[in-house]
C-alpha atoms as a printed R data frame, in Angstrom:
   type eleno elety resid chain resno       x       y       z
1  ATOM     1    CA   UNK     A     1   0.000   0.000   0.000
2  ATOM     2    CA   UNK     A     2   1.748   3.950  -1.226
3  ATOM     3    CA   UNK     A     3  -0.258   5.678   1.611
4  ATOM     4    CA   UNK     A     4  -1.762   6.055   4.902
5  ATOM     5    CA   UNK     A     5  -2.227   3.452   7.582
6  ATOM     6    CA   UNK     A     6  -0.932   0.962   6.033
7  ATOM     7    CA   UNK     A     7   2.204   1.923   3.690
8  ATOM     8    CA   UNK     A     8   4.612  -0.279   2.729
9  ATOM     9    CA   UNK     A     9   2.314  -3.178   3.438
10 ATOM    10    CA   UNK     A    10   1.084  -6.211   0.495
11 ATOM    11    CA   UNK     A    11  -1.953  -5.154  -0.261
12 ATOM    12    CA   UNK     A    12  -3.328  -8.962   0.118
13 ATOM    13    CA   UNK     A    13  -2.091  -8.179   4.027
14 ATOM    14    CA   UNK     A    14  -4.830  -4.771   4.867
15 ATOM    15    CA   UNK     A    15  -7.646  -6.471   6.586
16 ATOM    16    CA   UNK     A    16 -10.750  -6.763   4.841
17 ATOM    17    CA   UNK     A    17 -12.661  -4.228   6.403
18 ATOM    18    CA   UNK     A    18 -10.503  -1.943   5.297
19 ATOM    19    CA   UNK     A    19 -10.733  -2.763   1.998
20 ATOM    20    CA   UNK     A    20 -14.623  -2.899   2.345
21 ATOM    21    CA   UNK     A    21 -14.610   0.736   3.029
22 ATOM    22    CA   UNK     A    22 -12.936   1.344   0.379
23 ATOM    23    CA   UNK     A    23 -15.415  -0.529  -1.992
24 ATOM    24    CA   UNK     A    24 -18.118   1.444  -0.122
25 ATOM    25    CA   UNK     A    25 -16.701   4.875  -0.442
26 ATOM    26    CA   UNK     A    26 -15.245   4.059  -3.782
27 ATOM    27    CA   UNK     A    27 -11.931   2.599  -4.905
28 ATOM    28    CA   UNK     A    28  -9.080   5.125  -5.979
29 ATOM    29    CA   UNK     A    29  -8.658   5.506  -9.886
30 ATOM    30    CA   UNK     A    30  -6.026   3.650 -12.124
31 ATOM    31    CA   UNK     A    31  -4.160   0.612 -11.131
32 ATOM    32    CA   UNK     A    32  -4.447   0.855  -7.541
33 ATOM    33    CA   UNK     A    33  -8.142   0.846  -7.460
34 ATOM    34    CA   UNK     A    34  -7.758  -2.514  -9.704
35 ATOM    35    CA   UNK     A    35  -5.661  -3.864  -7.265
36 ATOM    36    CA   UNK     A    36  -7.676  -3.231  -4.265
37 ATOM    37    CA   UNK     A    37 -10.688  -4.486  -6.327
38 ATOM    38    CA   UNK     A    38  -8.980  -7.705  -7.224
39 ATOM    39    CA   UNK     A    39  -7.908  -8.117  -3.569
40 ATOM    40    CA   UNK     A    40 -11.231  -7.482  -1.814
41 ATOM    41    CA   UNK     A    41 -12.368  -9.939  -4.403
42 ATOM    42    CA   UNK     A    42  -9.805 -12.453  -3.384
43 ATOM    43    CA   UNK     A    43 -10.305 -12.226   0.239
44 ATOM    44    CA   UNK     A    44 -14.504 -12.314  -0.465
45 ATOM    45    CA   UNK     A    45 -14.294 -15.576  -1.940
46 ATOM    46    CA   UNK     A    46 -11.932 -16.865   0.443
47 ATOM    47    CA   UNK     A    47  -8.641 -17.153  -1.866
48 ATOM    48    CA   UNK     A    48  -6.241 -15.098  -0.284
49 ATOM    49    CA   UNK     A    49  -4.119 -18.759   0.667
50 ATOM    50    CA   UNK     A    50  -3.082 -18.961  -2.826
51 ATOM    51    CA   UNK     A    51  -1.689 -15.304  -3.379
52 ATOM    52    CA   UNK     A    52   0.269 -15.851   0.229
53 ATOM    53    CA   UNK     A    53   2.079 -19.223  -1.456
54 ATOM    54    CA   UNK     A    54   3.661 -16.813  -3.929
55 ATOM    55    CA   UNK     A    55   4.687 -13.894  -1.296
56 ATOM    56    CA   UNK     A    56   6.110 -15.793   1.616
């Protein structure tokens, strides 16, 4: 994450409340917003497991 609470961290490691706030409010434009998408998506559907075999 670039900013705020939680910069410098994977994005696949803000908690998912966070990240539904963010798809309440809105998602930023551009690529970041398509990343946070894609990541609340992940988490939703309960796949974050398989992005965390390619980080760690």
């Amino acid at each position: 994450m670039p900013f705020g609470k939680y910069k410098d961290r994977y994005l696949i490691d803000l908690p998912e409340a966070y990240l539904v706030w963010f798809r309440q409010k809105g998602f930023p434009e551009g690529k970041l917003g398509r990343y946070l998408q894609e990541v609340h998506e992940l988490k939703v559907n309960g796949l974050e497991p398989l992005v965390r075999k390619f980080i760690r």
